[in-house]
C-alpha positions, 0 to 999 in steps of 0.5 A: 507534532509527529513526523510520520502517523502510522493509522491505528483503525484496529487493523493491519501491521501496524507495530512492524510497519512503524519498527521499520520506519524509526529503523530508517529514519530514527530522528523523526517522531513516528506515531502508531495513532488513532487519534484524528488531531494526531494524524491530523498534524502529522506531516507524513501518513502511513495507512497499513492493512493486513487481513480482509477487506470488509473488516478494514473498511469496517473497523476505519469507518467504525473509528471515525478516522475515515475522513482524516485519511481522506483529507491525508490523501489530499494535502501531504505525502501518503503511503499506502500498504497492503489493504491500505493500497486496496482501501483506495479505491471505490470498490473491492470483490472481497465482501463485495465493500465499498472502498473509500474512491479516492481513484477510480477502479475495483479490487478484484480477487486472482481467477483459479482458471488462469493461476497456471504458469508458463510451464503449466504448473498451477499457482497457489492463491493467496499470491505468498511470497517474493516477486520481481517488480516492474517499475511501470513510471519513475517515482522518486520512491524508486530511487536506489531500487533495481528495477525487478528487485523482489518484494514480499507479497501476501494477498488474494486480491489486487488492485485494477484502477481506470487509469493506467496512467496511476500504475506505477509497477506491475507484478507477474502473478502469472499475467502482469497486474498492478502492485504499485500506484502514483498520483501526485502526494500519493504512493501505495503499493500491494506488497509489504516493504516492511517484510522486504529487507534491504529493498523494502527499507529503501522504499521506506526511506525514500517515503521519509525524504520525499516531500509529496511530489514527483 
C-alpha cells in the first residue's frame, strides 16, 4: 500500500509534484498513479493540475477516477494543487466547467479593469510568480511557515468559495483573494509548493506528518 498517491488523470505536474515529496519524506512510498485500487489505499492523496481547466475536468471524468477523488476528499488527508484546488469546487468560468462541488462556489478568472496596483501600474494576467501569503486561520500545514512568506504562483483563475469560513490564506493580486483553503481532512492551495523552495517543502512535509485533522 502506498503512503501518498499522487493522481495520474494525464494532467498537471505530476513528476515534479511526487520528486519533491519522496524529497521531504524519503521513507514513505510515494506513487504517481492512475489505477483507482492504488489511490484507493493509499493513506495520503495528492490531486495536482496545471494547464485549463476544461481539459482537467475532462481528462479526470475520462480516466474513471472521478469518484476515487471524491471518496479521497472524504475519509483521509488530501491535498489539492493548482487545478487540483480549483477542481473542487462546483464550478469554473474557465470553459465555463463544471467542477467536481465538493464545496460550494466558483473559479472566477482576475477582471483586466482592476489589474492596476496601488501605484497605478497595470498587472500582468496570468498572476506569475512570488507572492507573500496571508494565513486567514491556523492549520497545522503552517507550521514552521512565516506568515507572509511567498510562494510561487502561476494562474489566471482563482478560487471564490460561499464560505469564508473555508479560507485559509489569502493573496494580493492587486485585491486580496483566496489561494489556500481548510475543512477538516482537506488543504488545497492555488500556489505550487513544489516550485516554492524551502517554504514550499515545508508545506509539504507537514502534509506527509499531518493525519487529517486540525
Amino acid at each position: 500500500m502506498a503512503d501518498i498517491a499522487v493522481v495520474d488523470y494525464g494532467m498537471g505536474n505530476l513528476r515534479s509534484v511526487a520528486k519533491a515529496l519522496r524529497f521531504v519524506a524519503p521513507r514513505c512510498t510515494t506513487v504517481v498513479s492512475s489505477d483507482p485500487a492504488t489511490i484507493r489505499n493509499a493513506a495520503r492523496v495528492v490531486l495536482p493540475g496545471q494547464s485549463a481547466m476544461p481539459d482537467c475536468m475532462r481528462c479526470l471524468n475520462a480516466s474513471g477516477l472521478r469518484e476515487v477523488v471524491l471518496q479521497a476528499c472524504s475519509d483521509r488527508p488530501f491535498l489539492g494543487i493548482c487545478l487540483g484546488l480549483q477542481m473542487l469546487f462546483e464550478n469554473s468560468e474557465e470553459g465555463p466547467t463544471t467542477g467536481l462541488g465538493v464545496f460550494a462556489g466558483r473559479v472566477v478568472r482576475f477582471r483586466e479593469a482592476a489589474m492596476v496596483d496601488s501605484g497605478g501600474r497595470r498587472l500582468k494576467v496570468p498572476h506569475m510568480g512570488w507572492s507573500p501569503v496571508r494565513r486567514e486561520q491556523e492549520h497545522p500545514l503552517w507550521h514552521g511557515i512565516d506568515d507572509g512568506t511567498r510562494f510561487y504562483f502561476a494562474h489566471s483563475y482563482y478560487p471564490a468559495p460561499d464560505d469564508v469560513g473555508l479560507t485559509a490564506a489569502t493573496v494580493a493580486y492587486p485585491a486580496a483573494f483566496t489561494c489556500a483553503i481548510a475543512r477538516a481532512n482537506i488543504f488545497a492551495v492555488q500556489f505550487h509548493p513544489e516550485k516554492s523552495h524551502r517554504a514550499g517543502l515545508q508545506l509539504l512535509s507537514n502534509f506527509v506528518a499531518w493525519n487529517g485533522r486540525v
